[in-house]
C-alpha positions in Angstrom: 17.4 -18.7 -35.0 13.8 -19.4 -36.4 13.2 -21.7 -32.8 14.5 -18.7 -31.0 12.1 -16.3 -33.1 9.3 -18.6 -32.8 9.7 -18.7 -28.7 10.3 -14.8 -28.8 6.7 -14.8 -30.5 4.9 -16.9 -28.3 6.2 -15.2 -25.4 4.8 -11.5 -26.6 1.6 -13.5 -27.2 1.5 -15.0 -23.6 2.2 -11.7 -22.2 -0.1 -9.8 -24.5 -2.6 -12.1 -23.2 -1.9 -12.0 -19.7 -1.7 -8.1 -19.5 -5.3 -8.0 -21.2 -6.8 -10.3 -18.7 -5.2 -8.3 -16.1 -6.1 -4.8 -18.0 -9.3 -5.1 -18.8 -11.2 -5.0 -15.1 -9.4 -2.0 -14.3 -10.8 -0.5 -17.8 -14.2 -2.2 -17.2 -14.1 -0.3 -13.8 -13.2 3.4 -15.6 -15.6 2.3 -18.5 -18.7 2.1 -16.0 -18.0 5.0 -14.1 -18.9 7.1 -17.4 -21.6 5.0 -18.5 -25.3 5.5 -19.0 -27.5 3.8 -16.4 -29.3 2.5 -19.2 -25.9 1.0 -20.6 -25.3 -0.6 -17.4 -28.1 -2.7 -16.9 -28.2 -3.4 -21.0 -27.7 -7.1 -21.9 -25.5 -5.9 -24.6 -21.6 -4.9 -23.3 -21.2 -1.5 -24.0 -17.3 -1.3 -23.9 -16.3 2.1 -25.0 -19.2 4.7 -23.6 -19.9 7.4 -26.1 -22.8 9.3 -24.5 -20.0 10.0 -21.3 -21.6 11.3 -17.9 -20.2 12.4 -14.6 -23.8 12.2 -13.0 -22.1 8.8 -11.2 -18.9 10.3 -10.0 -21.4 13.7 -8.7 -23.6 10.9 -6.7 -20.3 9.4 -5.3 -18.6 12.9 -3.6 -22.1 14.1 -2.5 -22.2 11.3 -0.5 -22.7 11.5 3.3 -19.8 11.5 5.0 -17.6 11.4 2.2 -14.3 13.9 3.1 -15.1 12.7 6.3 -13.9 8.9 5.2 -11.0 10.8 2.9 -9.4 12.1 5.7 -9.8 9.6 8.4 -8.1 6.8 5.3 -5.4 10.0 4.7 -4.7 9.9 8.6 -4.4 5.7 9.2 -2.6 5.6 6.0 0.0 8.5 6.4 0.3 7.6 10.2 1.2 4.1 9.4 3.4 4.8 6.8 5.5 7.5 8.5 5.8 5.3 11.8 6.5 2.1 10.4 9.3 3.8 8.6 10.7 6.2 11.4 10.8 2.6 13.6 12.2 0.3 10.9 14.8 2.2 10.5 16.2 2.5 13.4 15.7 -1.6 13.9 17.1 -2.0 10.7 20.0 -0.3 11.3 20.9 -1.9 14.6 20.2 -5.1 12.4 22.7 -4.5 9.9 25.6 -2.8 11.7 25.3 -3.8 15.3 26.3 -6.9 16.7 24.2 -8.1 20.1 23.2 -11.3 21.5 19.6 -12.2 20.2 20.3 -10.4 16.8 19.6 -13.8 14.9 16.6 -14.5 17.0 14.9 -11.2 16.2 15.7 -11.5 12.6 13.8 -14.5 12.6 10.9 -13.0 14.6 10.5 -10.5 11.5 10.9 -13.2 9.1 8.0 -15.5 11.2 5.9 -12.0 11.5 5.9 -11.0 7.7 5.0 -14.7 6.5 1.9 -14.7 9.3 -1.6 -13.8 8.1 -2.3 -10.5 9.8 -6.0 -11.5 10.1 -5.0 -14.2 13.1 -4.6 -10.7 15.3 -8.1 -9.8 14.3 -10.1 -10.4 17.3 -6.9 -9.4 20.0 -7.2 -6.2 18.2 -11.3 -6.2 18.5 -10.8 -7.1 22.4 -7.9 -4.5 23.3 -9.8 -1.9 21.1 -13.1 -2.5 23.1 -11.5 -2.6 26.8 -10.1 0.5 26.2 -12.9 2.3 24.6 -10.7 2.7 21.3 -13.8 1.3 18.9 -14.5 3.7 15.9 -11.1 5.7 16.6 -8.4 6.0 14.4 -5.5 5.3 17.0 -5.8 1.0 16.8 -6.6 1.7 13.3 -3.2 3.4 12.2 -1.2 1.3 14.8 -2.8 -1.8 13.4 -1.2 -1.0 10.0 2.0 0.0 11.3 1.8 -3.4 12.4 1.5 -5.0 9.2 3.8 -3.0 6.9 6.7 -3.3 9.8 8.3 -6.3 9.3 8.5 -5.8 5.5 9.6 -2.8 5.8 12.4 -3.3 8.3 13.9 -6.4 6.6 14.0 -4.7 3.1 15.5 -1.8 4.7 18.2 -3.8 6.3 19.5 -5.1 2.8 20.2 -1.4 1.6 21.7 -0.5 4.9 24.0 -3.8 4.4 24.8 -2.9 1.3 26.5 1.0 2.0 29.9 0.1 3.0 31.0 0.8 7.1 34.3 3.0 5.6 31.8 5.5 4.6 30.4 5.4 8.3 33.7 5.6 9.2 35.2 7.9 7.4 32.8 10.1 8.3 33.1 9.3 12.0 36.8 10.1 11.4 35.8 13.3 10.0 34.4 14.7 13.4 30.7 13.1 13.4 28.9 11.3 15.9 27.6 7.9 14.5 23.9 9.9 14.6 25.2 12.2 12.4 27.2 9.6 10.1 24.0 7.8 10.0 21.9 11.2 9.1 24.4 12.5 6.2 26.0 9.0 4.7 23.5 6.6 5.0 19.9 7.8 5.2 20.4 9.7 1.7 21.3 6.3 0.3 18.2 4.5 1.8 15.9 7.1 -1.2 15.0 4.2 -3.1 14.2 1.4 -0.3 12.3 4.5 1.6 10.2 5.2 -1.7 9.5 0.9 -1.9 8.5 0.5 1.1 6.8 3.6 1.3 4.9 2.4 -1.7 3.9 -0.8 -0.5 2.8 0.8 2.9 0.7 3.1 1.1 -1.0 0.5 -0.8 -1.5 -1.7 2.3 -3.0 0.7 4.8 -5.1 2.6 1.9 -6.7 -0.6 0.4 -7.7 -2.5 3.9 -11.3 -3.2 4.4 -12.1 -6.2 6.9 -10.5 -4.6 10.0 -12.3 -1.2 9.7 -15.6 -2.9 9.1 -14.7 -4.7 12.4 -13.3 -1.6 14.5 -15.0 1.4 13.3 -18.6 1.1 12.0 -20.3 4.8 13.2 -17.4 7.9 12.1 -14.3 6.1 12.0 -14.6 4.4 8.6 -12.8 4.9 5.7 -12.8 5.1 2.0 -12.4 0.5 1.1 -15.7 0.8 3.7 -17.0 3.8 1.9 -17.3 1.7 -1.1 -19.6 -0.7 0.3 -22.3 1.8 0.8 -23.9 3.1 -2.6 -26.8 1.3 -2.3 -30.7 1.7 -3.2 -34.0 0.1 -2.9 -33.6 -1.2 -6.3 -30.1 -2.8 -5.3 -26.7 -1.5 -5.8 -26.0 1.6 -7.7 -23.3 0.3 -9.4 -22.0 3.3 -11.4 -21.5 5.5 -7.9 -19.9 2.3 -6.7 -17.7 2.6 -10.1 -17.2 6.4 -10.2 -16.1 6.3 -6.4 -13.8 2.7 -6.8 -12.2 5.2 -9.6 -11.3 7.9 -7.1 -10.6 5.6 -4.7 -7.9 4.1 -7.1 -6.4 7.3 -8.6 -4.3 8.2 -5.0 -2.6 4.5 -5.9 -2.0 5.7 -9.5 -0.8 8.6 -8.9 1.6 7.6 -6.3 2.6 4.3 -8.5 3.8 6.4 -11.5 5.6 9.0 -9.8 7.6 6.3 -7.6 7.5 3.3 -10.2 11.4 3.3 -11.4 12.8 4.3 -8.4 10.4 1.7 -6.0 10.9 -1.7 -8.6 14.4 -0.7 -8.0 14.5 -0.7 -4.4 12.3 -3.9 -4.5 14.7 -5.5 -6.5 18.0 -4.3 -5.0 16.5 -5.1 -1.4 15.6 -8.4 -2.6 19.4 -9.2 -3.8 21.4 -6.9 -1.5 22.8 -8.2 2.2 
């Protein structure tokens, strides 16, 4: 009993450790934001900042362009989001509950997809984009995410589709419905918790990307990850806008996180078990 208490104890300490580490950058960000100039720059830490200001997060909104770069990252990241889950599923229902030749090839085509870096596509997106005139629009942009939140999205919905037995399907069929409507009444109002997971992770993806804008859309397509990149001044970087704004930028992520958070690490998990 005292080795099992003693283990128990180092454990909490491990983790206490770990979540610090892990913590504190995201409070070190939050910290500056509020801070002083002066207690910036100063050699001496300041870790909690008394004398508070919102001078950094004023500079940051009154920035050119700024609602401009909120709404273009609102459209590529709602646009992706909504497609990749309207398409996936679909293809992860035909996955789970049809039976056609190729089935086993295309599953391993998602598999193969979500293990590939996405940055290999770089430069065919860069040339498509530019022979169709498509540089600094949204269009590649949100298709470009789609892109990179699909096959994730598709093969963790095909678990929870897996997982709802066919007698509901057909007892519903037997009922009188089509098998649009069985799918539409029995098993998309099961699929709440690997919509919300994927949903999640799709948000997170197309909201945080940063080296494929800065490649596509330099002029008035950017959005907010290039946003960051600009607070700067003659005397270098400004580095309590650039704070104040990577603040905002996070909060959309927070926000979302919390309200999904039992309801996503449960979809995560069952999709990861399920099937």
């Amino acid at each position: 009993m005292r080795r099992s208490l003693f283990g128990r104890t180092w454990l909490n300490v491990i983790a206490a450790v770990l979540a610090v580490f892990f913590v504190f950058p995201v409070y070190w960000m939050f910290a500056t934001a509020f801070k002083q100039n002066s207690d910036i720059i100063s050699p001496t830490p300041v870790f909690i900042p008394l004398d508070a200001t919102f001078e950094h997060f004023t500079t940051a909104v009154n920035a050119p362009n700024f609602w401009t770069y909120v709404l273009n990252s609102v459209v590529v990241t709602v646009g992706a989001v909504l497609g990749s889950l309207v398409i996936a599923t679909l293809a992860s229902f035909a996955i789970a509950r049809m039976r056609f030749r190729g089935r086993k090839a295309f599953v391993l085509v998602i598999m193969m997809a979500q293990m590939a870096p996405w940055e290999v596509m770089t430069i065919a997106v860069y040339i498509i984009s530019r022979d169709n005139d498509m540089l600094n629009s949204l269009v590649p942009l949100t298709l470009f995410y789609m892109m990179m939140v699909l096959p994730f999205t598709i093969w963790t919905l095909r678990s929870f589709i897996a997982a709802v037995p066919k007698e509901l399907e057909e007892s519903a069929m037997v009922d009188g419905c089509t098998r649009s409507q069985a799918f539409v009444k029995v098993i998309f109002p099961l699929l709440a918790p690997g919509l919300m997971s994927t949903s999640l992770f799709g948000f997170i993806t197309a909201w945080n990307e940063f080296p494929l804008v800065l490649i596509l859309n330099k002029d008035q397509g950017k959005t907010l990850p290039l946003w960051l990149s600009s607070f700067k001044t003659a005397f270098g970087n400004d580095w309590g806008a650039t704070m104040a704004a990577s603040t905002m930028f996070a909060i959309p992520v927070l926000i979302l996180f919390v309200f999904l958070q039992r309801k996503a690490v449960g979809g995560l998990t069952d999709g990861a078990v399920k099937g």
